[in-house]
C-alpha positions as CSV (number, residue, x, y, z in Angstrom):
1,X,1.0,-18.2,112.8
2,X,1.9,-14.2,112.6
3,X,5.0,-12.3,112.3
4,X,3.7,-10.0,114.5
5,X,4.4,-9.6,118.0
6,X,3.5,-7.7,121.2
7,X,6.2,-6.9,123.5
8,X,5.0,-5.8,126.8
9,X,7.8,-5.1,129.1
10,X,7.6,-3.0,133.1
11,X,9.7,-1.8,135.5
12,X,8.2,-2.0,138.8
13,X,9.1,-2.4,142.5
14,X,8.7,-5.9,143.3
15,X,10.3,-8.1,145.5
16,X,11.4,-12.0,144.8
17,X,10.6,-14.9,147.2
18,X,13.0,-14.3,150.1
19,X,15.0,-17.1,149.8
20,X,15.3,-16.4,146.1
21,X,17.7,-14.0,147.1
22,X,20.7,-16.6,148.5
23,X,22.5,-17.5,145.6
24,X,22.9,-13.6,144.7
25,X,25.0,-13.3,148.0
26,X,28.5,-14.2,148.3
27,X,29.0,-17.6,149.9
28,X,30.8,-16.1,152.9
29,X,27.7,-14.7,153.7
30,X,25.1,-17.5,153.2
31,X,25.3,-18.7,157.1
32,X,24.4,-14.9,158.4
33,X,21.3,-14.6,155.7
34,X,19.7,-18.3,156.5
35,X,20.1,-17.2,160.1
36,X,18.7,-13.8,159.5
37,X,15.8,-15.4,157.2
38,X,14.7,-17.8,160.0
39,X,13.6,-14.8,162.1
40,X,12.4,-12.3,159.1
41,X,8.6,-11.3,159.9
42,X,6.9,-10.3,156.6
43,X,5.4,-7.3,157.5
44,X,2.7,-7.3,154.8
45,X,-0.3,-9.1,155.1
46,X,-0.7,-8.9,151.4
47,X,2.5,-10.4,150.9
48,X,1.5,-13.6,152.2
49,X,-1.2,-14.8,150.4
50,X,-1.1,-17.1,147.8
51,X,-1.2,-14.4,145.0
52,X,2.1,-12.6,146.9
53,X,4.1,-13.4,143.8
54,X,1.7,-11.5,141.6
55,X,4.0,-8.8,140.9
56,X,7.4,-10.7,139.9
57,X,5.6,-14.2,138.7
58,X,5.9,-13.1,134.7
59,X,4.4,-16.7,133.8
60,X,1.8,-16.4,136.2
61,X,0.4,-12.8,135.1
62,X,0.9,-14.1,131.4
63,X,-1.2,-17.6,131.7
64,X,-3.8,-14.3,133.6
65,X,-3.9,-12.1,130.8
66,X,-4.0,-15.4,128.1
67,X,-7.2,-16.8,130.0
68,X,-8.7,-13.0,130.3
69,X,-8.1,-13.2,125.8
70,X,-5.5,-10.1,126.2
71,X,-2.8,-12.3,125.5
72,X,-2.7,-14.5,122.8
73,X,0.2,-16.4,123.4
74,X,3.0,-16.9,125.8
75,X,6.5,-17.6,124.5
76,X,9.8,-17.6,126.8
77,X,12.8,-16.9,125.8
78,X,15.7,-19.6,126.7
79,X,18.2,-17.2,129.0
80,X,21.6,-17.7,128.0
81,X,24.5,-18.7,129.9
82,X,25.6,-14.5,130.5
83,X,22.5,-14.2,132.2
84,X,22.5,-13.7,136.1
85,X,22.1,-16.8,137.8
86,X,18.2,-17.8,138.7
87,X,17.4,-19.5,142.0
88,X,15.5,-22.7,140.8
Protein backbone atom coordinates (compact mmCIF):
# COMPACT_ATOMS: atom_id res chain seq x y z
CA UNK A 1 0.00 0.00 0.00
CA UNK A 2 1.19 3.79 -0.82
CA UNK A 3 0.38 7.10 0.52
CA UNK A 4 0.54 8.40 -2.58
CA UNK A 5 -2.14 9.21 -4.85
CA UNK A 6 -3.03 10.39 -8.40
CA UNK A 7 -5.95 12.61 -8.75
CA UNK A 8 -7.11 13.00 -12.23
CA UNK A 9 -10.03 15.16 -12.43
CA UNK A 10 -11.80 16.91 -16.16
CA UNK A 11 -14.27 19.13 -17.06
CA UNK A 12 -15.77 18.21 -20.32
CA UNK A 13 -19.06 18.50 -22.17
CA UNK A 14 -20.79 15.38 -21.82
CA UNK A 15 -24.20 14.54 -21.57
CA UNK A 16 -25.98 11.81 -19.02
CA UNK A 17 -28.34 9.03 -20.07
CA UNK A 18 -31.48 10.96 -20.99
CA UNK A 19 -33.61 9.73 -18.57
CA UNK A 20 -30.96 10.37 -16.05
CA UNK A 21 -32.11 13.70 -16.16
CA UNK A 22 -35.87 13.20 -14.39
CA UNK A 23 -35.24 13.38 -10.95
CA UNK A 24 -33.29 16.82 -11.51
CA UNK A 25 -36.70 18.34 -12.71
CA UNK A 26 -39.36 19.51 -10.51
CA UNK A 27 -42.12 17.04 -10.08
CA UNK A 28 -44.67 19.28 -11.78
CA UNK A 29 -42.86 18.80 -14.68
CA UNK A 30 -42.10 15.06 -14.87
CA UNK A 31 -45.42 14.26 -17.14
CA UNK A 32 -44.24 16.92 -19.95
CA UNK A 33 -40.41 15.42 -19.99
CA UNK A 34 -41.62 11.51 -20.11
CA UNK A 35 -43.90 12.77 -22.86
CA UNK A 36 -41.21 14.78 -24.49
CA UNK A 37 -38.52 11.81 -23.98
CA UNK A 38 -40.90 9.23 -25.76
CA UNK A 39 -40.51 11.22 -29.04
CA UNK A 40 -36.65 12.62 -28.53
CA UNK A 41 -34.57 11.27 -31.72
CA UNK A 42 -30.81 11.12 -30.71
CA UNK A 43 -29.35 12.82 -33.34
CA UNK A 44 -25.89 11.28 -33.07
CA UNK A 45 -25.10 8.11 -34.32
CA UNK A 46 -22.19 7.96 -32.02
CA UNK A 47 -24.34 8.44 -29.21
CA UNK A 48 -25.98 5.28 -29.62
CA UNK A 49 -23.62 2.78 -29.48
CA UNK A 50 -22.80 0.75 -26.67
CA UNK A 51 -19.68 2.90 -25.75
CA UNK A 52 -22.20 6.31 -25.78
CA UNK A 53 -21.57 6.64 -22.15
CA UNK A 54 -17.81 6.83 -22.70
CA UNK A 55 -17.58 10.30 -21.75
CA UNK A 56 -19.65 10.53 -18.35
CA UNK A 57 -19.23 6.67 -17.29
CA UNK A 58 -16.12 7.58 -14.63
CA UNK A 59 -16.11 3.79 -13.54
CA UNK A 60 -16.14 2.67 -16.95
CA UNK A 61 -13.08 4.83 -18.29
CA UNK A 62 -11.29 3.92 -14.93
CA UNK A 63 -11.70 -0.16 -15.02
CA UNK A 64 -10.22 1.22 -19.17
CA UNK A 65 -7.25 2.93 -18.00
CA UNK A 66 -6.69 0.05 -14.98
CA UNK A 67 -6.71 -2.83 -17.66
CA UNK A 68 -4.41 -0.51 -20.18
CA UNK A 69 -1.68 -0.44 -16.56
CA UNK A 70 -2.32 3.55 -16.42
CA UNK A 71 -4.29 3.19 -13.50
CA UNK A 72 -3.36 1.37 -10.72
CA UNK A 73 -6.30 1.40 -8.72
CA UNK A 74 -9.78 2.61 -8.61
CA UNK A 75 -11.27 3.85 -5.33
CA UNK A 76 -14.70 5.79 -4.98
CA UNK A 77 -15.54 7.97 -2.76
CA UNK A 78 -19.00 7.35 -0.68
CA UNK A 79 -21.04 10.80 -1.76
CA UNK A 80 -22.51 12.23 1.19
CA UNK A 81 -25.94 13.02 1.95
CA UNK A 82 -25.29 17.11 0.61
CA UNK A 83 -24.52 15.74 -2.56
CA UNK A 84 -27.05 16.28 -5.59
CA UNK A 85 -29.33 13.54 -5.88
CA UNK A 86 -28.06 10.58 -8.43
CA UNK A 87 -30.58 8.80 -10.74
CA UNK A 88 -30.01 5.05 -9.77
Amino acid sequence: MTDRYTVVSADCHAGADLLDYKPYLEKKHHDDFDAWAATYVNPYEDLLADTADRNWNSRRRLRELEADGIVAEVVFPTPSRRSSPRPP
